[in-house]
N, C-alpha and C positions, 0 to 999 in steps of 0.2 A: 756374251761373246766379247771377252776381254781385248782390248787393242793395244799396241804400246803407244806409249803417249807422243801423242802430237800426230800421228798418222794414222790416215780416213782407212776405216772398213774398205771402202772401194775410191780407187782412185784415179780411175778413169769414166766418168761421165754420159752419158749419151744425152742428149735433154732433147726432147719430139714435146710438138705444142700442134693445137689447131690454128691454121691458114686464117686470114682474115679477121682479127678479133687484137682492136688495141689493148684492153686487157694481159691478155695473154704475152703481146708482145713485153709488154712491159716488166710482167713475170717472169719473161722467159730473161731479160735482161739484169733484173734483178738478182735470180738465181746464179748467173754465169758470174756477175762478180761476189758473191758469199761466196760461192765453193773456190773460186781461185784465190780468195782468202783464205780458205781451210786446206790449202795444198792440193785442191783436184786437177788434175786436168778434163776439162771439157771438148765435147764435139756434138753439134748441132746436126738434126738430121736433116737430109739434103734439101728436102719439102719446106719445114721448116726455116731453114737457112735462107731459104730464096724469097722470102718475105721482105726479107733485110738487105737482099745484095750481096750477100755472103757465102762464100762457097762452104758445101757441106757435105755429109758421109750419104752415102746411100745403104740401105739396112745390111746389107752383105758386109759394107766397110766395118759397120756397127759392129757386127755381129766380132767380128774379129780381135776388137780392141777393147769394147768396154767391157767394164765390172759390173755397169749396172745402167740401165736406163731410166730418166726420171721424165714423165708424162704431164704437160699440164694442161684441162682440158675435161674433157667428159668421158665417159664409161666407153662411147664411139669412139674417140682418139686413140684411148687406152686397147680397146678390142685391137686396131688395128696396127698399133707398133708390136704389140703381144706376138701376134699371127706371124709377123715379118721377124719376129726375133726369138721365134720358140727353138727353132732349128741348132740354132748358134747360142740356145739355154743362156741368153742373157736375162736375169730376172729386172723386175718391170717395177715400180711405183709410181701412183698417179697422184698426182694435185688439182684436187676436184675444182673447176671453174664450170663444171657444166650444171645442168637441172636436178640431176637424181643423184648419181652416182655413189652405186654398189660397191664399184670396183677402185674409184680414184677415191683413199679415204684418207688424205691428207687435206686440210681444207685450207683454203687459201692463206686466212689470216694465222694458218698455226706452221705454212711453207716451211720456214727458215729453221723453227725450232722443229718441226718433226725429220727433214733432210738432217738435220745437226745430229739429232737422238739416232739416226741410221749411220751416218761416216761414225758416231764414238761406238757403233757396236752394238746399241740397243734396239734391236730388231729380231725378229723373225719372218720365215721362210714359208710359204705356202704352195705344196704345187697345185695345179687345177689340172683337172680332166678335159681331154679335147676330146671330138670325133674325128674319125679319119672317113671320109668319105667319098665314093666313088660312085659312077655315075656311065652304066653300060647300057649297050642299044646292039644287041645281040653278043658278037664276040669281041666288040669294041670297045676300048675307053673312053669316054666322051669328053671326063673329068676325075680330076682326083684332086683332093685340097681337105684342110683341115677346118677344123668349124669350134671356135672354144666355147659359144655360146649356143646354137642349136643350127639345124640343120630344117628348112622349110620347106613344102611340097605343096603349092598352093594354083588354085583358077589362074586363068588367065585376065585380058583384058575384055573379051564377052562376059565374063562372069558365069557362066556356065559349069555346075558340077565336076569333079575328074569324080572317078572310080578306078580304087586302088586295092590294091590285096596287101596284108602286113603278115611277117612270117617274124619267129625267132627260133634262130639256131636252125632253118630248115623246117620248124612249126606252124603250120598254118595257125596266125588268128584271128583276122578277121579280115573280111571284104566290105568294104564302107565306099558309100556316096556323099563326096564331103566339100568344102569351098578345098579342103587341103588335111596334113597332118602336120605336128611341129613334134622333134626331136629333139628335145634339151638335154645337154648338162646339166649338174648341181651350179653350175654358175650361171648358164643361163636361163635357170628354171626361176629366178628371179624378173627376169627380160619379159620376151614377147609372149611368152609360156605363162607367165604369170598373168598377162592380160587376156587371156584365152582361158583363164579359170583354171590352169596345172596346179600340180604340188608344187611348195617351194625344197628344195632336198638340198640339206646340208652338205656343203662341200664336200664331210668328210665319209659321205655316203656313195659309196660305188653302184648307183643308180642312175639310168635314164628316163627321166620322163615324154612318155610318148603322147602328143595331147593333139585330140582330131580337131579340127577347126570347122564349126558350125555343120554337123554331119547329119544326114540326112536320117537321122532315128535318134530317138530320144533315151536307146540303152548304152547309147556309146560313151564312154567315160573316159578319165584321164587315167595312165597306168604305170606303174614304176615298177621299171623291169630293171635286172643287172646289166653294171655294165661289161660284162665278160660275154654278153650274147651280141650274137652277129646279129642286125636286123633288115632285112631287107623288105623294099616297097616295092611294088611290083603294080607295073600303071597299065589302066587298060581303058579306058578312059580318057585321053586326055587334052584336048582340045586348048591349045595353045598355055596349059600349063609349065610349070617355069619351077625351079629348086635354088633356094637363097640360102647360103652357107655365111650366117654370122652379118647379113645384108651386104656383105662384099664381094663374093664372089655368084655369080648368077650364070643359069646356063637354063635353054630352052627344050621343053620336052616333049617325047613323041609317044604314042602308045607303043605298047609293049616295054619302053626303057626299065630299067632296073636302079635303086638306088640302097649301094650298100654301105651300113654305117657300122662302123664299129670301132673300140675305143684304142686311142691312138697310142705307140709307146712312147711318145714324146708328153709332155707338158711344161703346162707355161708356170713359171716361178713366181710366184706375188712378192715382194718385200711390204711387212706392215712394220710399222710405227709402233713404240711404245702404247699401251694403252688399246689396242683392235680387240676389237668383242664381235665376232658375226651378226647375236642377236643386238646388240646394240648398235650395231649400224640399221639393223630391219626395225627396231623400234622408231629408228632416227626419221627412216625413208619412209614405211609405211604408215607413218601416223599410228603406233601402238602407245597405249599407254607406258606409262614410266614404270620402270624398278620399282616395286615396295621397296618403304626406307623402315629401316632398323627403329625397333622403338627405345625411345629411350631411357 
């Protein structure tokens, strides 16, 4: 994506950081003066800004002015600007400061030159699949909100079984006694799906992984369905169970409620960095062995 010289791909800024973390602060500082070096204009999100004293955008303002938001932080930071900015299709870059991260795959000490390599043009675009999901109790809405990484139906705090029914497209398949079920995306089939033993499903697979959480039989398996199918839960069971959309957004459940998931027309834009390899990020994170090299 050729640029004419001297002027950034995007030129308007958003930069969102994680609260509390001298780190960050410091990053985030850093950043604001390189790009107003390279002719950006910047704008701090409001959360963000308030760290410092400084007034800022709140995501709605974001949404309306920037070209691009730059995230620094962990895969949580990044989830949650994503969510607040898919609406208003501002695409997202992260600068990994946190533990693992899948999704923020700028790493700190490469900041300056991987932002640099995205304002000259050399980048691409990734969109990611969300859930849309909604959350009925007879003829009622209880909840409606999007989930980029998965969608959770889990025990309460007695710890106590629910019992649930899973249907697709109006299919009955199965009725399970379980702590819960987890709903992922190809992005978050990497997340808490992956620690429950799911499939990891490539981004570019229009698939959900449905994965029961410690269920009360030993045939129940992990299964990857399209994501063109409506899926609904259907709770009969459930004794102060509870539904966590992405860990952010939570609502409490009653028997009989209804939870309907299906994939959203929206999604969120990734901007990567010269040089993004999926599997070489999952080599990086999961401890896989390295690339064979070429022999000589």
């Amino acid at each position: 994506m050729p640029q004419a010289a001297g002027k950034p791909s995007f030129g308007k800024i958003a930069l969102v950081g994680k609260l509390g973390s001298p780190e960050i602060a410091a990053s985030l500082r850093e950043l604001v003066a390189f790009l107003k070096q390279r002719g950006c204009e910047t704008f701090l999100e409001k959360e963000t800004a308030s760290e410092s004293g400084e007034r800022g955008l709140d995501y709605a303002a974001i949404g309306g002015k920037a070209d691009l938001a730059v995230v620094i932080g962990g895969d949580g930071t990044l989830l949650a600007a994503a969510r607040n900015l898919v609406l208003h299709r501002v695409p997202v870059v992260g600068v990994n400061l946190g533990r693992v991260g899948f999704m923020t795959d700028i790493g700190h000490r490469d900041m300056q030159d991987g932002i640099a390599a995205i304002l000259e043009g050399k980048y691409k675009v990734e969109e990611r699949t969300l859930l849309d999901a909604e959350i009925l109790r007879g003829k009622e809405s209880m909840l409606r909100t999007l989930a980029l990484n998965e969608a959770v139906i889990t025990k309460g705090a007695q710890g106590r079984l629910i019992e649930f029914e899973l249907s697709l497209d109006g299919e009955f398949v199965y009725r399970l006694r379980a702590d819960g079920v987890i709903v992922a995306t190809p992005t978050g089939s990497t997340a808490y799906a992956l620690s429950a033993q799911g499939p990891i499903l490539h981004p570019a697979v229009p698939a959900f992984a449905l994965v029961p959480l410690a269920p009360h039989t030993l045939s129940a398996r992990p299964v990857s369905v399209s994501d063109k199918s409506v899926i609904e839960i259907h709770l009969k069971h459930a004794q102060e169970a509870r539904a966590h959309f992405d860990g952010l957004a939570l609502a409490n459940l009653q028997d009989g409620d209804r939870i309907v998931l299906k994939r959203s027309s929206d999604t969120v834009r990734f901007v990567h960095p010269p040089g993004y390899k999926y599997f070489a990020t999952l080599r990086e994170k999961l401890g896989w062995s390295e690339a064979p090299t070429k022999p000589e």
